[in-house]
C-alpha positions in Angstrom: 121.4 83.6 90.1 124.1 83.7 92.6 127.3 85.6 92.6 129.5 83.8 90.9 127.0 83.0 88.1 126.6 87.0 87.8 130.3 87.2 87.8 130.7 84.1 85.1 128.1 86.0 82.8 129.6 89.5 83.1 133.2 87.8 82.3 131.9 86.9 78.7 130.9 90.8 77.7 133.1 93.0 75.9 134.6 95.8 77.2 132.4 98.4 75.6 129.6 96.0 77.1 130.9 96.2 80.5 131.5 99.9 80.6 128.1 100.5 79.1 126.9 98.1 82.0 129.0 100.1 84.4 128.3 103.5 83.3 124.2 102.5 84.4 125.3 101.8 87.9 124.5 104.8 90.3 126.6 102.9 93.0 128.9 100.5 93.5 129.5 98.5 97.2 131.7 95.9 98.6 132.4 94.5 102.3 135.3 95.8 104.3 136.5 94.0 107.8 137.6 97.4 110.1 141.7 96.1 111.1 144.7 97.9 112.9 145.2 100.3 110.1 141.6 102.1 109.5 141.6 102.2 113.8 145.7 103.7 113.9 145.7 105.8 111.3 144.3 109.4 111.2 143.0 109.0 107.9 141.4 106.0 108.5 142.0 103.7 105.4 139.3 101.7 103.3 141.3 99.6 100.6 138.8 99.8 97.5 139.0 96.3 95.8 139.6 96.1 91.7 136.5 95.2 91.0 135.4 99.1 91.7 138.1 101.0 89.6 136.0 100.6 86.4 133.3 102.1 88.1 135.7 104.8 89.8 137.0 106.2 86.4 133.5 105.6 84.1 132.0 107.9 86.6 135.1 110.2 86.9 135.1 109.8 90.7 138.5 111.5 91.1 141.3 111.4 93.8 141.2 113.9 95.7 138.1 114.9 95.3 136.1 115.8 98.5 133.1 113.6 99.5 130.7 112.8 102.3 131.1 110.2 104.1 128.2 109.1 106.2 129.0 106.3 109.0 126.4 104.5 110.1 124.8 106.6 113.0 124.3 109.5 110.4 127.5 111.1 111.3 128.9 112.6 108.8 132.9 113.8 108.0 134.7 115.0 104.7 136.7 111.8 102.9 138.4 111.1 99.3 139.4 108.9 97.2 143.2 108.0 97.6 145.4 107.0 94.2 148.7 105.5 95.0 151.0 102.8 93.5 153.0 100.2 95.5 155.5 97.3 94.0 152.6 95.3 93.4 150.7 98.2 91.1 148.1 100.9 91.6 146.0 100.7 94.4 143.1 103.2 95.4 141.4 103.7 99.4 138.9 105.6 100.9 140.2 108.3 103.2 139.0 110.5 105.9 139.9 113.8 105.7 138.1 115.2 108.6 136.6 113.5 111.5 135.2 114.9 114.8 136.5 112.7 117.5 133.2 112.4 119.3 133.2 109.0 121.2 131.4 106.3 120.1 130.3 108.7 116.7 131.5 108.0 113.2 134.9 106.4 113.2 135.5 106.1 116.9 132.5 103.0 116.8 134.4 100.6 114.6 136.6 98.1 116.8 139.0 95.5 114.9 137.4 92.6 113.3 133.8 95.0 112.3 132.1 94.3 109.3 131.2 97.1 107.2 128.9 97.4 104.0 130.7 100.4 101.6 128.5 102.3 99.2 130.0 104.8 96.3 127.2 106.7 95.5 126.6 108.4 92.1 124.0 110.6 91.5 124.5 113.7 88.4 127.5 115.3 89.7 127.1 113.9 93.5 129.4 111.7 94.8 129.8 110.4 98.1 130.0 107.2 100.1 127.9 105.5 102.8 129.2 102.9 105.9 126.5 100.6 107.3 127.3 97.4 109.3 126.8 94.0 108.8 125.2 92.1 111.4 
């Protein structure tokens, strides 16, 4: 089954069916391309798709609510989960709320265009996310 069979079959359950569905997920991911923002800004923005606020509030993954994050060469900083709302509605990111500027660690080896896997992990009251690239 590909993706958009998954996504054709999970469009026909209700919505206590797809929060029960949800609710057994112990992480959710989705591909982000690194751009000008996640490189300029101190906080380093993710922009967390739709799809992933169901998951987000079934598992009461807060904004604001400190979190690893762990980049792909094990390097680790403290990050959250952003809520804001713009003209065109509500819109939730991935921010890093401290980062070691080590060169070529953690942030610092992402350049424009990179492809990046994004993990929100779930486990009992554990709650954190995980970068890994793309080749």
């Amino acid at each position: 089954m590909d993706i958009d069979e998954i996504m054709k079959e999970i469009d026909k359950l209700s919505k206590p069916q797809l929060e029960k569905l949800i609710a057994n997920l112990d992480h959710i991911s989705f591909r982000f391309t690194i751009n000008m923002s996640f490189l300029k800004y101190g906080a380093h923005p993710i922009t967390i798709p739709k799809e992933v606020y169901h998951f987000l509030r079934i598992h009461k993954i807060l904004p604001n609510q400190d979190m690893r994050i762990t980049f792909p060469d094990d390097f680790t900083a403290t990050g959250y989960i952003y809520y804001g709302r713009a003209g065109w509605g509500e819109f939730y990111q991935i921010k890093v709320k401290q980062s070691l500027s080590i060169r070529g660690k953690g942030v610092s080896q992402f350049n424009k265009g990179d492809r990046i896997k994004v993990e929100i992990l779930k486990s009992g009251d554990r709650k954190e996310i995980q970068l890994s690239t793309i080749k």
